[in-house]
N, CA, C, O and CB atoms as a CASP TS submission, in Angstrom:
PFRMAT TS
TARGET T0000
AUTHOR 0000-0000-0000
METHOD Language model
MODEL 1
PARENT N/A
ATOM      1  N   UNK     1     191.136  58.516 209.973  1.00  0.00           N
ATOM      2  CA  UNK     1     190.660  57.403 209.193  1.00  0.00           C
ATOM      3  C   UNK     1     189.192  57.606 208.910  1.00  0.00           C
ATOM      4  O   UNK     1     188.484  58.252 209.683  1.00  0.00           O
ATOM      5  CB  UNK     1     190.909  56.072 209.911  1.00  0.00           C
ATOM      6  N   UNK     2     188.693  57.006 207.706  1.00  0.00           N
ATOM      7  CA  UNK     2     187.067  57.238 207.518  1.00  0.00           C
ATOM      8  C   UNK     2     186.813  55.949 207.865  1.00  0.00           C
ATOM      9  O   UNK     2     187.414  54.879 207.957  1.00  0.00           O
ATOM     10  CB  UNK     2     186.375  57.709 205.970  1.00  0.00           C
ATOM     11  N   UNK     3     185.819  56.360 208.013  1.00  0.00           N
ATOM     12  CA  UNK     3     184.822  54.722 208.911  1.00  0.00           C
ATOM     13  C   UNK     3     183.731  54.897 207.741  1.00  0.00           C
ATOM     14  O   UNK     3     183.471  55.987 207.231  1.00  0.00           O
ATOM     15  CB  UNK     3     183.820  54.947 211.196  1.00  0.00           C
ATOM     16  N   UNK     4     183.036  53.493 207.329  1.00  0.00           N
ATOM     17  CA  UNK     4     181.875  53.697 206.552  1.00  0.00           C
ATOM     18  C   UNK     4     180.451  52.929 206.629  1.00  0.00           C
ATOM     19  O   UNK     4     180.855  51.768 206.700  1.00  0.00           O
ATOM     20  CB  UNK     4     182.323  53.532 205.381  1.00  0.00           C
ATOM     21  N   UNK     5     179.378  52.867 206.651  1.00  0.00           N
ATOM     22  CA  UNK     5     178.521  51.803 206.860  1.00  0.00           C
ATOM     23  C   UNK     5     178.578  50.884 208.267  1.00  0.00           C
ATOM     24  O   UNK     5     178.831  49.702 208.496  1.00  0.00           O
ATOM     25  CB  UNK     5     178.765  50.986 205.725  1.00  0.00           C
ATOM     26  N   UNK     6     178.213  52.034 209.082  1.00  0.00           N
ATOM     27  CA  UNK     6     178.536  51.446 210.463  1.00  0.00           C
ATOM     28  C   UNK     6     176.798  51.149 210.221  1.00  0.00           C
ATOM     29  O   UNK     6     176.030  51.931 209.660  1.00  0.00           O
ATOM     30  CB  UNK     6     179.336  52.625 212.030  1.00  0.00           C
ATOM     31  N   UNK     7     176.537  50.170 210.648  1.00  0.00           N
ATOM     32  CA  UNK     7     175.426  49.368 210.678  1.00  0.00           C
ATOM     33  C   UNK     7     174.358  49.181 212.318  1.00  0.00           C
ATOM     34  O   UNK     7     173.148  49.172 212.544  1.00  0.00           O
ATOM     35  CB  UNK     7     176.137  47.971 210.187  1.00  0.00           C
ATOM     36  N   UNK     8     175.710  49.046 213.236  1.00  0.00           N
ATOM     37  CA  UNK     8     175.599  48.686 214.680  1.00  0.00           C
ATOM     38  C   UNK     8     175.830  50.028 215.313  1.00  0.00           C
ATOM     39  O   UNK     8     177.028  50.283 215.431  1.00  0.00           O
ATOM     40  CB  UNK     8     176.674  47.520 215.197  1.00  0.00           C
ATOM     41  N   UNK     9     175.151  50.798 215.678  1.00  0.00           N
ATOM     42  CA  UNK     9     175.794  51.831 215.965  1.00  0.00           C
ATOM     43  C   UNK     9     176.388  51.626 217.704  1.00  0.00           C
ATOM     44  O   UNK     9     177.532  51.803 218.124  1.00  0.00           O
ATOM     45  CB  UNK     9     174.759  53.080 215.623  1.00  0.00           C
ATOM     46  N   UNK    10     175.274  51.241 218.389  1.00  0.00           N
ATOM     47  CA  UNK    10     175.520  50.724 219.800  1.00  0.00           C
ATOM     48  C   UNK    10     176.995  50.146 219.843  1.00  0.00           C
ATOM     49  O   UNK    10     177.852  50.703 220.529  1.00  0.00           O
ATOM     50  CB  UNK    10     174.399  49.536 220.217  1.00  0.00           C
ATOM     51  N   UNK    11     177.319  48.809 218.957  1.00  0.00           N
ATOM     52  CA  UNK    11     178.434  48.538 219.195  1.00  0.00           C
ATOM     53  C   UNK    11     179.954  49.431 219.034  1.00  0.00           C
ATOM     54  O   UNK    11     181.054  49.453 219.584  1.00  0.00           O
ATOM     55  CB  UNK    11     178.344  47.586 218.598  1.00  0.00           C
ATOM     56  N   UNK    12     179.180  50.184 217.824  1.00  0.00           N
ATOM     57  CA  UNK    12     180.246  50.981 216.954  1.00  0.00           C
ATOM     58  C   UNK    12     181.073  51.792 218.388  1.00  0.00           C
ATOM     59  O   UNK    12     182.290  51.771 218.576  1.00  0.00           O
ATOM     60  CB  UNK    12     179.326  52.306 215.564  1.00  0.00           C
ATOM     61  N   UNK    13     180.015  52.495 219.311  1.00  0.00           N
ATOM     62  CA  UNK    13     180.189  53.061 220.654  1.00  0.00           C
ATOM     63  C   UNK    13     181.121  52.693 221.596  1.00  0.00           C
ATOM     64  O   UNK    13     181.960  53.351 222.212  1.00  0.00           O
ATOM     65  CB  UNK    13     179.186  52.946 221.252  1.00  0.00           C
ATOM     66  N   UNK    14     180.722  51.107 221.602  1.00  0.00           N
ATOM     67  CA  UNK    14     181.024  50.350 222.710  1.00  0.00           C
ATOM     68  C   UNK    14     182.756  50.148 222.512  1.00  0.00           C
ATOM     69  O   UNK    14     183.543  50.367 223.433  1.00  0.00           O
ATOM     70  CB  UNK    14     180.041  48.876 222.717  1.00  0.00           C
ATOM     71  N   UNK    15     183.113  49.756 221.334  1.00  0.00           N
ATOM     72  CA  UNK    15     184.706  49.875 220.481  1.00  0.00           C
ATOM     73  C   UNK    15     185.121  50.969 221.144  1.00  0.00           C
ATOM     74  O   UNK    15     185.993  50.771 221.990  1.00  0.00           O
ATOM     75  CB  UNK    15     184.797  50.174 218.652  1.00  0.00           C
ATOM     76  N   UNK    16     184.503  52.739 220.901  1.00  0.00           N
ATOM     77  CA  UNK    16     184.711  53.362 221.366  1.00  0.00           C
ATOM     78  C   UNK    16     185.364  53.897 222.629  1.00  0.00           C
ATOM     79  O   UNK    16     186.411  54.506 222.846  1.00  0.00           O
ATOM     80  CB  UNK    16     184.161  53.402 221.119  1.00  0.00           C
ATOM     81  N   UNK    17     184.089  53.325 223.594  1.00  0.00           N
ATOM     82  CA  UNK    17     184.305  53.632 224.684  1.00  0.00           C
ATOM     83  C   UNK    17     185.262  52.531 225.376  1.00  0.00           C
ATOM     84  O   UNK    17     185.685  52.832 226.492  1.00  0.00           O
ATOM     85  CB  UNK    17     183.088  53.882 225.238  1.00  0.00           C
ATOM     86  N   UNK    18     185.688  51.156 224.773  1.00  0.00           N
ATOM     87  CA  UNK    18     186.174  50.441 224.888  1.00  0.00           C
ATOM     88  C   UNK    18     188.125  51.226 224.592  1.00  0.00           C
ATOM     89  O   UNK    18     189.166  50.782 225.078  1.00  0.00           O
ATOM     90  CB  UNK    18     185.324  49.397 224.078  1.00  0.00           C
ATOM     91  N   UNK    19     187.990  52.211 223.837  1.00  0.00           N
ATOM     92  CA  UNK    19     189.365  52.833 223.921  1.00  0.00           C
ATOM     93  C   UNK    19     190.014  53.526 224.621  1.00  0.00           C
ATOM     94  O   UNK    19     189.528  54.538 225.126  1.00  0.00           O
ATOM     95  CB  UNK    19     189.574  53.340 223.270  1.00  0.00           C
ATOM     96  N   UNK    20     191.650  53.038 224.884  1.00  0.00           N
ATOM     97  CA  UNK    20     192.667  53.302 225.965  1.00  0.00           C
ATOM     98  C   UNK    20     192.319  55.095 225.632  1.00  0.00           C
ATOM     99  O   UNK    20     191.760  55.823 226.453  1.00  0.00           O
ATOM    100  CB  UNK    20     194.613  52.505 225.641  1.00  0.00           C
ATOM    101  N   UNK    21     192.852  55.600 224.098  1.00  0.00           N
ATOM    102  CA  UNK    21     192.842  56.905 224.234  1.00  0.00           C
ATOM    103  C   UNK    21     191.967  57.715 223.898  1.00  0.00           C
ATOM    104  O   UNK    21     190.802  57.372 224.098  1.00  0.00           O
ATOM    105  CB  UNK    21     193.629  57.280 223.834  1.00  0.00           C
ATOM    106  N   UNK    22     192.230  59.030 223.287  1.00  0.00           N
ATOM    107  CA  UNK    22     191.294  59.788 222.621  1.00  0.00           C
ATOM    108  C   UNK    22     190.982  59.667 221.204  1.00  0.00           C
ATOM    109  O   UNK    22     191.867  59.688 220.349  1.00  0.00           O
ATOM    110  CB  UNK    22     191.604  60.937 222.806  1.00  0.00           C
ATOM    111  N   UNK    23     189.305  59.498 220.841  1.00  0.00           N
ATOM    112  CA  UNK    23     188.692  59.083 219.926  1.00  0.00           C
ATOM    113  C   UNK    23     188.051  60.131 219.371  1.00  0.00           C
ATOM    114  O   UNK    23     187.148  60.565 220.087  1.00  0.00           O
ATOM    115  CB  UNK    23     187.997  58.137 220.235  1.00  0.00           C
ATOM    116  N   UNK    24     188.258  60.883 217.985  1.00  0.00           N
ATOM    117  CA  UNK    24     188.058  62.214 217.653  1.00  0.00           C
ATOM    118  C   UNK    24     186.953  61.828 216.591  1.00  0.00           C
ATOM    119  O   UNK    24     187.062  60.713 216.081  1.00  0.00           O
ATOM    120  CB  UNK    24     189.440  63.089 217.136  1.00  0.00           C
ATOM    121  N   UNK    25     186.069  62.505 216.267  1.00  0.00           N
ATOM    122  CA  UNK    25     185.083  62.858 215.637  1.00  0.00           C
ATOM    123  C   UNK    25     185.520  64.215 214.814  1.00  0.00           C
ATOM    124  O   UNK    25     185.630  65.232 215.499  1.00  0.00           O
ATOM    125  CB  UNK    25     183.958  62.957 216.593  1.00  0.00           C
ATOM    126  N   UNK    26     185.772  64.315 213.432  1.00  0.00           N
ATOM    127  CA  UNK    26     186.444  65.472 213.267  1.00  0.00           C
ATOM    128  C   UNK    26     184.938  65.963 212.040  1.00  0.00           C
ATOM    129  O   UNK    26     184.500  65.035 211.360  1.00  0.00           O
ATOM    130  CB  UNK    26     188.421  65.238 212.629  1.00  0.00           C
ATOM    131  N   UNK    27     184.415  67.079 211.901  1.00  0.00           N
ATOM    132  CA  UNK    27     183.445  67.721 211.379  1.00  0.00           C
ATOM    133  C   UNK    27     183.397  68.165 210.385  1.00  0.00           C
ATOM    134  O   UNK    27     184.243  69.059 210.347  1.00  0.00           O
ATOM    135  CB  UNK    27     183.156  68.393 211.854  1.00  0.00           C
ATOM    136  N   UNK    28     182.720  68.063 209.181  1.00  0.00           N
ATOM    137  CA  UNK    28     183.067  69.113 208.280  1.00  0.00           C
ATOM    138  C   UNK    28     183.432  70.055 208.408  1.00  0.00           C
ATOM    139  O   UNK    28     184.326  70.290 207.595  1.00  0.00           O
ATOM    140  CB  UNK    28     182.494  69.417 207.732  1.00  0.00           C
ATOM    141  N   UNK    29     183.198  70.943 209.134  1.00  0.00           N
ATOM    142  CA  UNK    29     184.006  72.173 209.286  1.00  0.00           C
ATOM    143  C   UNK    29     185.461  71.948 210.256  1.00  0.00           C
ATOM    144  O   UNK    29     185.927  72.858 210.942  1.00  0.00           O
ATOM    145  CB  UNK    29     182.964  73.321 209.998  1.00  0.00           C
ATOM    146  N   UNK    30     185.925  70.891 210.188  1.00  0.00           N
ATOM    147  CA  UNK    30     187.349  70.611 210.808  1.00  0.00           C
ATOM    148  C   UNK    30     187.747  70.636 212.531  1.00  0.00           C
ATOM    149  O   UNK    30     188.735  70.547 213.260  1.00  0.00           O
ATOM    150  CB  UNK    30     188.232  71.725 210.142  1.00  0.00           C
ATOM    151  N   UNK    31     186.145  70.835 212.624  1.00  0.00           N
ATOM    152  CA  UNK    31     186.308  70.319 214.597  1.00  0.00           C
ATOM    153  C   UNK    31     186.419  69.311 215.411  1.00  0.00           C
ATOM    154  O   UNK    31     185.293  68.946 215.072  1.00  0.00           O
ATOM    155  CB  UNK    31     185.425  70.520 215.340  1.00  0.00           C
ATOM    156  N   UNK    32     186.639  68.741 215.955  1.00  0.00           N
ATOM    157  CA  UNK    32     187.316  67.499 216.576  1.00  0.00           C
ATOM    158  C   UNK    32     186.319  67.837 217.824  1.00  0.00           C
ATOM    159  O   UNK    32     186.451  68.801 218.578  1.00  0.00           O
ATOM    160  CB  UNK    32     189.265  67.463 216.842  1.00  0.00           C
ATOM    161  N   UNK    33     185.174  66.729 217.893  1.00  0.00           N
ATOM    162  CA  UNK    33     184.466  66.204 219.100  1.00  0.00           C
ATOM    163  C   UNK    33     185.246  64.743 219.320  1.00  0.00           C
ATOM    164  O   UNK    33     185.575  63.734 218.695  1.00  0.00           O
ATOM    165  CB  UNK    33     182.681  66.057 218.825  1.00  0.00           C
ATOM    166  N   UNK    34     185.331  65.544 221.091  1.00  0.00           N
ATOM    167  CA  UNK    34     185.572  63.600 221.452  1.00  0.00           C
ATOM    168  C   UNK    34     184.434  62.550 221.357  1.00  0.00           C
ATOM    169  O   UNK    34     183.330  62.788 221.846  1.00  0.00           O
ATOM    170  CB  UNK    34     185.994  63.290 223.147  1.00  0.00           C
ATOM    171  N   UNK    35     184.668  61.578 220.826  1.00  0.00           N
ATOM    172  CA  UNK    35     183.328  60.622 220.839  1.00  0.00           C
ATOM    173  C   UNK    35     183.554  59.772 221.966  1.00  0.00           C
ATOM    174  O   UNK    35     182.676  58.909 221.963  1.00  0.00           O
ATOM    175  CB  UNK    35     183.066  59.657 219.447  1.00  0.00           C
ATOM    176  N   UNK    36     184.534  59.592 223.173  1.00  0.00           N
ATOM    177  CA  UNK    36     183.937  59.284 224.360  1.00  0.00           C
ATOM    178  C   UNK    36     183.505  60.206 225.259  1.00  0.00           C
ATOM    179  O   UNK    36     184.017  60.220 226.379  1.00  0.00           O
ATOM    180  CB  UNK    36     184.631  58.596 224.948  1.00  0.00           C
ATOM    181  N   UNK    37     182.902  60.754 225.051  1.00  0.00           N
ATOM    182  CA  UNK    37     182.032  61.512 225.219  1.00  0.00           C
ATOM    183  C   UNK    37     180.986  61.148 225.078  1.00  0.00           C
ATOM    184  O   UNK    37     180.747  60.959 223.885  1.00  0.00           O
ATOM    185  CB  UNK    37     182.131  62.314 224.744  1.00  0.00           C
ATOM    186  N   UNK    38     179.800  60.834 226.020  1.00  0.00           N
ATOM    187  CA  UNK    38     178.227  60.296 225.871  1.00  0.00           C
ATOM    188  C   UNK    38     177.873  61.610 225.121  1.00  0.00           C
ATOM    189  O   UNK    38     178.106  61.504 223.917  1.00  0.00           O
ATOM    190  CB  UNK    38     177.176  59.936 227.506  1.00  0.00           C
ATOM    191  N   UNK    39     177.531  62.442 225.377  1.00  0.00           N
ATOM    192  CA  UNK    39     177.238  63.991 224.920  1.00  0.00           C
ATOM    193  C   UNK    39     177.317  64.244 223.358  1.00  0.00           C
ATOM    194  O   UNK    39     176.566  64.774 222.539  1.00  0.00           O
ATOM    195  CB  UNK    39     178.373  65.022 225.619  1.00  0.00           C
ATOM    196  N   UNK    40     178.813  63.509 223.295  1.00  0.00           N
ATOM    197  CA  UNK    40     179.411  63.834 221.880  1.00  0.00           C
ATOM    198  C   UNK    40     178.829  62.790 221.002  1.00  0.00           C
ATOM    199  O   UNK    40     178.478  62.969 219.835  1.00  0.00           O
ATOM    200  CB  UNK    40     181.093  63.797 221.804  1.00  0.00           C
ATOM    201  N   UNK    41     178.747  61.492 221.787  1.00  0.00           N
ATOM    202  CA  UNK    41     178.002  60.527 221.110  1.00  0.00           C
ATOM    203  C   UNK    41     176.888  60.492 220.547  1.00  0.00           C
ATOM    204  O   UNK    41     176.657  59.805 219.552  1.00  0.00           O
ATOM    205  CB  UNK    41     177.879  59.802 221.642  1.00  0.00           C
ATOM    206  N   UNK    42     175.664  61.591 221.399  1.00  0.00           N
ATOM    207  CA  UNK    42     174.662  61.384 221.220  1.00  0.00           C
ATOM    208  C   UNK    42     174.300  62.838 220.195  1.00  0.00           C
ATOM    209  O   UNK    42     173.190  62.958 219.677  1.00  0.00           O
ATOM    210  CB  UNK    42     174.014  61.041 222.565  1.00  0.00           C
ATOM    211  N   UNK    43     175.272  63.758 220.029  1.00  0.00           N
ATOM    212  CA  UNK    43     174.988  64.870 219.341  1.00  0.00           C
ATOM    213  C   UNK    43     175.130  64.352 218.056  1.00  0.00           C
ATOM    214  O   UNK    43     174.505  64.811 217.100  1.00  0.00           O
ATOM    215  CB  UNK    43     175.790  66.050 219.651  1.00  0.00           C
ATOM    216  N   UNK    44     176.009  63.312 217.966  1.00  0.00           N
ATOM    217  CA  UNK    44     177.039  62.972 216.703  1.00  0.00           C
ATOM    218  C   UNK    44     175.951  62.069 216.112  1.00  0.00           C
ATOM    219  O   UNK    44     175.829  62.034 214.887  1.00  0.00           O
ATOM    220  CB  UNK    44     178.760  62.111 217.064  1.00  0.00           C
ATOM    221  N   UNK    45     175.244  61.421 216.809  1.00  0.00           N
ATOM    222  CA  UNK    45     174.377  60.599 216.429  1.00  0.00           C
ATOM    223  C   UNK    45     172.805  61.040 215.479  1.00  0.00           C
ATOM    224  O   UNK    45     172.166  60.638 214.507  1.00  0.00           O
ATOM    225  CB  UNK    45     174.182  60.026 217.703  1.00  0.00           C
ATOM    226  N   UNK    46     172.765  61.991 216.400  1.00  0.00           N
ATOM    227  CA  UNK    46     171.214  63.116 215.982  1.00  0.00           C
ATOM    228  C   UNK    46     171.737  63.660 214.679  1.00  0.00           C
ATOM    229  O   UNK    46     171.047  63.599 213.662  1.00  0.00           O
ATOM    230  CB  UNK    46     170.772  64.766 217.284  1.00  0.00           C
ATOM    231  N   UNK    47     172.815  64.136 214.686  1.00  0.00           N
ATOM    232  CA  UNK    47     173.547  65.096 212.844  1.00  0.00           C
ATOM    233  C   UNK    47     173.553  63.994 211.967  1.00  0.00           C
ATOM    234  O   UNK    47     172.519  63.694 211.371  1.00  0.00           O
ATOM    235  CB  UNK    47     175.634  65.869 212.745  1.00  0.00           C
ATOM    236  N   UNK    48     174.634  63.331 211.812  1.00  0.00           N
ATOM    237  CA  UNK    48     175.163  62.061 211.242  1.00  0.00           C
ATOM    238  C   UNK    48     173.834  61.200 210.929  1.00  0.00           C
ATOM    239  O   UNK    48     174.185  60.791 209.822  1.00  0.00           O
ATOM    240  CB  UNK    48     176.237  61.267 212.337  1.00  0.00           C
ATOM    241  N   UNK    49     173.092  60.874 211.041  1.00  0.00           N
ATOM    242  CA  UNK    49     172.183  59.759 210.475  1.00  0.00           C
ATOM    243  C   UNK    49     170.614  59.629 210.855  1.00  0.00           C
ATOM    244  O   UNK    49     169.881  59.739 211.838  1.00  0.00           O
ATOM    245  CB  UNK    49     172.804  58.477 210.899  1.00  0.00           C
ATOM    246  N   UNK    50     170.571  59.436 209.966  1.00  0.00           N
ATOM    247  CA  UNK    50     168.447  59.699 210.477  1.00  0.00           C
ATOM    248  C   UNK    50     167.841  57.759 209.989  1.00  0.00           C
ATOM    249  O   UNK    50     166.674  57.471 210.257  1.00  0.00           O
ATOM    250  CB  UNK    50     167.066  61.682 208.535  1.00  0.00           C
ATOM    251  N   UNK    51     168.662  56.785 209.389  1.00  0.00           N
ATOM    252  CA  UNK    51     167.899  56.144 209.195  1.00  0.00           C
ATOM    253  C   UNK    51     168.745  54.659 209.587  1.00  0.00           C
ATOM    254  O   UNK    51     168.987  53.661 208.908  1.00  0.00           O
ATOM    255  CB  UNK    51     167.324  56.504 207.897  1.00  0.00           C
ATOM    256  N   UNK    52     169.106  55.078 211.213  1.00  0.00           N
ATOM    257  CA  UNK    52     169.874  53.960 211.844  1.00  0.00           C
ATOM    258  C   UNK    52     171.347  53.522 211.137  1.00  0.00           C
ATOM    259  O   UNK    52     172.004  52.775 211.863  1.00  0.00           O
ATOM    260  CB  UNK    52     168.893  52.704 211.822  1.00  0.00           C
ATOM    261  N   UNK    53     171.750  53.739 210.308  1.00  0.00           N
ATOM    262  CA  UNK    53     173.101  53.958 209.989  1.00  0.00           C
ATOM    263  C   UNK    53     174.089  54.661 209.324  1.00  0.00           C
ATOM    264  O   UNK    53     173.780  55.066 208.203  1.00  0.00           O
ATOM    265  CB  UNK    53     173.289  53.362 209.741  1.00  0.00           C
ATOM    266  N   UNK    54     175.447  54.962 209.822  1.00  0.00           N
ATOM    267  CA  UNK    54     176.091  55.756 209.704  1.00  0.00           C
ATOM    268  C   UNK    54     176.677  55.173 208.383  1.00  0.00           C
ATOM    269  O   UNK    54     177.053  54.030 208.123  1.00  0.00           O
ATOM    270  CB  UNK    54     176.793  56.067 210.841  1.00  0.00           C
ATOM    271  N   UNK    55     176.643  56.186 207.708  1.00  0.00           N
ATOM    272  CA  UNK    55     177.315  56.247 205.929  1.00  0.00           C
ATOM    273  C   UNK    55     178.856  56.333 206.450  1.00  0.00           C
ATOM    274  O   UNK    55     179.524  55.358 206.794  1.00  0.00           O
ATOM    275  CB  UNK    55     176.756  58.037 204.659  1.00  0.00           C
ATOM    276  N   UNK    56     179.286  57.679 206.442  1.00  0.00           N
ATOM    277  CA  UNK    56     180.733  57.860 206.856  1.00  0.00           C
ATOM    278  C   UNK    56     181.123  58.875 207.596  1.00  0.00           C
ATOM    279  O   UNK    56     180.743  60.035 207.440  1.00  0.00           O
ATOM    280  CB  UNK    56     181.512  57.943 205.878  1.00  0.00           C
ATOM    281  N   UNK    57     182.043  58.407 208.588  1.00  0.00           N
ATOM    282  CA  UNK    57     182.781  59.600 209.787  1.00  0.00           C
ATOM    283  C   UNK    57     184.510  59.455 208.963  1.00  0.00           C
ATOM    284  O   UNK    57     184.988  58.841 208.010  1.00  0.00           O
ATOM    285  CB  UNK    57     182.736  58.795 212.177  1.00  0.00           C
ATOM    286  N   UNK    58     184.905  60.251 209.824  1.00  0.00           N
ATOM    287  CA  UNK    58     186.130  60.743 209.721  1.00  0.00           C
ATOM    288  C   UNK    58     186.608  60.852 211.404  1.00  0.00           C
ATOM    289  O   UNK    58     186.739  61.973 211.895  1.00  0.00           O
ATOM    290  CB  UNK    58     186.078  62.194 208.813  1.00  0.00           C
ATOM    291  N   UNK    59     186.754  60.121 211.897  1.00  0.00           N
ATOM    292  CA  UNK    59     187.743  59.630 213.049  1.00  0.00           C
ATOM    293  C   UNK    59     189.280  60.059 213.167  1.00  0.00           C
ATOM    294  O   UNK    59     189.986  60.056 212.159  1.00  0.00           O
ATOM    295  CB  UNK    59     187.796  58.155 212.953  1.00  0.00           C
ATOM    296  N   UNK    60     189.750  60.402 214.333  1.00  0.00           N
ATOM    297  CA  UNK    60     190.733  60.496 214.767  1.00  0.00           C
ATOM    298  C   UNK    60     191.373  59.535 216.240  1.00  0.00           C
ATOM    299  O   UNK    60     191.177  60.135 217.297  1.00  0.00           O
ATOM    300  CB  UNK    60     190.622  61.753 214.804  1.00  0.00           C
ATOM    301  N   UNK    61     191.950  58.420 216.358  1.00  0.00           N
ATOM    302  CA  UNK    61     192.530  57.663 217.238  1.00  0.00           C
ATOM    303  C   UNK    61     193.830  57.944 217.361  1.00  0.00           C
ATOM    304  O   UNK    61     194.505  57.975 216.332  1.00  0.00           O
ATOM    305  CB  UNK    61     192.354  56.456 217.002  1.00  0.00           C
ATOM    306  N   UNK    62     194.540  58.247 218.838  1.00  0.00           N
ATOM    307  CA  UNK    62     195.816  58.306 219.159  1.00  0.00           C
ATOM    308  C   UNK    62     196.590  57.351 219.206  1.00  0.00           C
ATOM    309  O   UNK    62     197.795  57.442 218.971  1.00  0.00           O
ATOM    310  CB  UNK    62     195.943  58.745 220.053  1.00  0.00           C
ATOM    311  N   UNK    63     196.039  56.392 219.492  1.00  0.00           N
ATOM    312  CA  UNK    63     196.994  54.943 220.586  1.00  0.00           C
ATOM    313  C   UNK    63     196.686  54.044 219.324  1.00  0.00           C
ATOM    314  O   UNK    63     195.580  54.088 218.785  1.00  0.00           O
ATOM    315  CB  UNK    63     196.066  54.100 222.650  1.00  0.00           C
ATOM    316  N   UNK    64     198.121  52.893 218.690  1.00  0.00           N
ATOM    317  CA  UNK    64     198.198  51.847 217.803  1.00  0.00           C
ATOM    318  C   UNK    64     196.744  51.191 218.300  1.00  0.00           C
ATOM    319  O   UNK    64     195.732  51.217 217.600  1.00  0.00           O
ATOM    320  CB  UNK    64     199.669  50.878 217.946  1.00  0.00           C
ATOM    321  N   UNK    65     196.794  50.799 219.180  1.00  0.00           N
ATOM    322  CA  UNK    65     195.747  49.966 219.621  1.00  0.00           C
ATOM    323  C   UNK    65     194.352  50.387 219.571  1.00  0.00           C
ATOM    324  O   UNK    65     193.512  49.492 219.657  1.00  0.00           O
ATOM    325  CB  UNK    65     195.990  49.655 220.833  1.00  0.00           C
ATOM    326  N   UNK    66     194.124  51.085 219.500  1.00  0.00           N
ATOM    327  CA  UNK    66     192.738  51.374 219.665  1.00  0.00           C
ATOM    328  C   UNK    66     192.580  51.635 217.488  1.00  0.00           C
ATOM    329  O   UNK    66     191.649  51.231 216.791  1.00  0.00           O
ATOM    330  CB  UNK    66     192.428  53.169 221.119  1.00  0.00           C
ATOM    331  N   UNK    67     193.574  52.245 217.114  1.00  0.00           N
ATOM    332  CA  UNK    67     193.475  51.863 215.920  1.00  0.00           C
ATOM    333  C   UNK    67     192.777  50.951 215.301  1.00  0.00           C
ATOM    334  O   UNK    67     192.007  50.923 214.341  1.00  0.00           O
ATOM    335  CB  UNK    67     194.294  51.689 215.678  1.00  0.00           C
ATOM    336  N   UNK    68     193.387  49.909 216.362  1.00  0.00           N
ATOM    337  CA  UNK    68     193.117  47.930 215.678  1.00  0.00           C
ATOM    338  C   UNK    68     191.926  47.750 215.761  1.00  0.00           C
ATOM    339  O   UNK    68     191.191  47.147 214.979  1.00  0.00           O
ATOM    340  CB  UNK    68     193.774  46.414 216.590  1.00  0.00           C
ATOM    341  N   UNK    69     191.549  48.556 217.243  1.00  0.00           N
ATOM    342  CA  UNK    69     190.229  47.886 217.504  1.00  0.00           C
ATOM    343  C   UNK    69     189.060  48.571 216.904  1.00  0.00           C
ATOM    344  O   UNK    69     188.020  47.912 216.894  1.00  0.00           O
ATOM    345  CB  UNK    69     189.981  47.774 218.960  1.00  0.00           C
ATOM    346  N   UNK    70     189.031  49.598 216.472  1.00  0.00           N
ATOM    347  CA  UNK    70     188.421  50.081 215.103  1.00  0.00           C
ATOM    348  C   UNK    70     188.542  49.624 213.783  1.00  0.00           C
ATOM    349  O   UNK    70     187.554  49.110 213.257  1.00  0.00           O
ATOM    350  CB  UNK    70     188.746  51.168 214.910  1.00  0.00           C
ATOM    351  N   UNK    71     189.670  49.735 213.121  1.00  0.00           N
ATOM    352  CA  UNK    71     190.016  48.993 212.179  1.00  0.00           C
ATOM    353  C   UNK    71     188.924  47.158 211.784  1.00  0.00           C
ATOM    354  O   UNK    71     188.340  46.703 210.801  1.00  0.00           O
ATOM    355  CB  UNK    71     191.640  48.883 212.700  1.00  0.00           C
ATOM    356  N   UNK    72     189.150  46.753 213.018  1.00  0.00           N
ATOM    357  CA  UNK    72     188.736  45.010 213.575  1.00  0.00           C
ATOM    358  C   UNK    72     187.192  45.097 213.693  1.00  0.00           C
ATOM    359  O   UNK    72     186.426  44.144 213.551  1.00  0.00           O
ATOM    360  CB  UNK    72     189.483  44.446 215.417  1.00  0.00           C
ATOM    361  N   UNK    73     186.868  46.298 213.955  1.00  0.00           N
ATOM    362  CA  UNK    73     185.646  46.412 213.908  1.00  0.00           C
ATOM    363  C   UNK    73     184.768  47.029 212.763  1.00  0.00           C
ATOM    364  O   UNK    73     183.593  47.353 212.937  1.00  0.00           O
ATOM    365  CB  UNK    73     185.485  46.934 214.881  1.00  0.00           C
ATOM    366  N   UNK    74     185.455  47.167 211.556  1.00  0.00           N
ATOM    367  CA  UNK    74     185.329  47.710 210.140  1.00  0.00           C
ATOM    368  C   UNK    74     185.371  46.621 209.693  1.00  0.00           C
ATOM    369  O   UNK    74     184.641  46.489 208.710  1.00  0.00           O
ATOM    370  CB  UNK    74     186.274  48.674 209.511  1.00  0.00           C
ATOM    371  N   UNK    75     185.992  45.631 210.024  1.00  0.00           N
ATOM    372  CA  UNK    75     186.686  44.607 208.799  1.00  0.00           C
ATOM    373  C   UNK    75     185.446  43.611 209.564  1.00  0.00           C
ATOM    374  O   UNK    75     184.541  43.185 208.847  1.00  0.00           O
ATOM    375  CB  UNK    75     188.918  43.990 208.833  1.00  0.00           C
ATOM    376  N   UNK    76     185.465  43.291 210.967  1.00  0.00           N
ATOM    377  CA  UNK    76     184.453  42.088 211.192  1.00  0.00           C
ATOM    378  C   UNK    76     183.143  42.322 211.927  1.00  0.00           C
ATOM    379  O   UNK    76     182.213  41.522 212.033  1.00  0.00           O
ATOM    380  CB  UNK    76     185.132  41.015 211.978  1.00  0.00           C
ATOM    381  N   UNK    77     183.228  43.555 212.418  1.00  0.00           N
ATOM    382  CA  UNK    77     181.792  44.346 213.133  1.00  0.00           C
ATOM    383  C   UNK    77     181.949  43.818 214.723  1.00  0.00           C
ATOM    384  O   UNK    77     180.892  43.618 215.322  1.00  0.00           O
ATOM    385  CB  UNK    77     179.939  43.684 212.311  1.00  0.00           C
ATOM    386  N   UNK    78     183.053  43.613 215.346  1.00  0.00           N
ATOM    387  CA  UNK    78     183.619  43.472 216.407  1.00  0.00           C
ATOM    388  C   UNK    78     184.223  44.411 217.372  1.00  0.00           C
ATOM    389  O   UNK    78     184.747  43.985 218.401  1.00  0.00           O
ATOM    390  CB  UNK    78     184.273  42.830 216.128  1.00  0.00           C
TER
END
């Protein structure tokens, strides 16, 4: 799924790390970092955006649920 105009990034995380499964970060060049991963978080963070918010990722979620709670957090910043 693409994510766009993440605004909050802290929270954007917290959704994250708030998920049952694995939460993929997939790269232009087609690599898949886990983003629970602090490491991955914070690499992803330094590439991806220089002026406090994220334009657009390309995410990968396993579990329906954690879907939602991304999804829920696109639609209401929750």
């Amino acid at each position: 799924m693409k994510v766009q105009n993440i605004k909050d990034v802290d929270k954007f995380f917290k959704v994250v790390d708030s998920c049952e499964g694995k939460v993929e970060l997939v790269t232009g060049e087609g690599d898949r970092l886990n983003l629970k991963s602090k490491l991955s978080q914070y690499v992803s963070m330094a590439n991806i955006f220089s002026d406090g918010t994220i334009k657009e990722l390309e995410i990968v979620a396993y579990e329906p649920g954690d879907i939602d709670k991304l999804v829920n957090f696109m639609i209401d910043g929750n």
